[in-house]
C-alpha angles and dihedrals in degrees: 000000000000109000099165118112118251115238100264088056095048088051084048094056092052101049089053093036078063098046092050097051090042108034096034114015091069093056095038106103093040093058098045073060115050093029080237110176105210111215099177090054087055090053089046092054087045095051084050088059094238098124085058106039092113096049120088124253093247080074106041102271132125090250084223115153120243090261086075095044090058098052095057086044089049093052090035080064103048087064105031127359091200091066104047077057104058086050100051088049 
């Protein structure tokens, strides 16, 4: 069995891997802090279609398998647990 990511999957994870280092690794810490819920963070990741990659695309989702979605949650969680989180959930 085959357990490599295709290369839409790989190009995913990088798109979200930068996301994460540039949108959420810089307010981190300041929001491990100030128990800060950021909002505009959560539009951001929600612009970026990640709240909607398992539904299909009849209701608005990306129709992506949960391979995908574990891999956003995956690089969401090398930067900042709290927002892979709030994506599984």
């Amino acid at each position: 069995m085959d357990f490599s990511l295709t290369v839409e999957q790989e190009a995913f994870r990088q798109t979200v891997r930068d996301f994460a280092e540039k949108v959420i690794g810089p307010r981190a810490e300041e929001m491990d802090e100030t128990g800060e819920f950021p909002v505009d963070i959560v539009l951001q990741m929600g612009a970026l279609g990640l709240f909607g990659l398992p539904f299909p695309e009849v209701y608005g989702g990306a129709g992506a398998d949960f391979t995908t979605l574990c891999v956003a949650i995956e690089e969401l969680a090398r930067v900042d647990s709290s927002m892979a989180i709030t994506l599984e959930a």
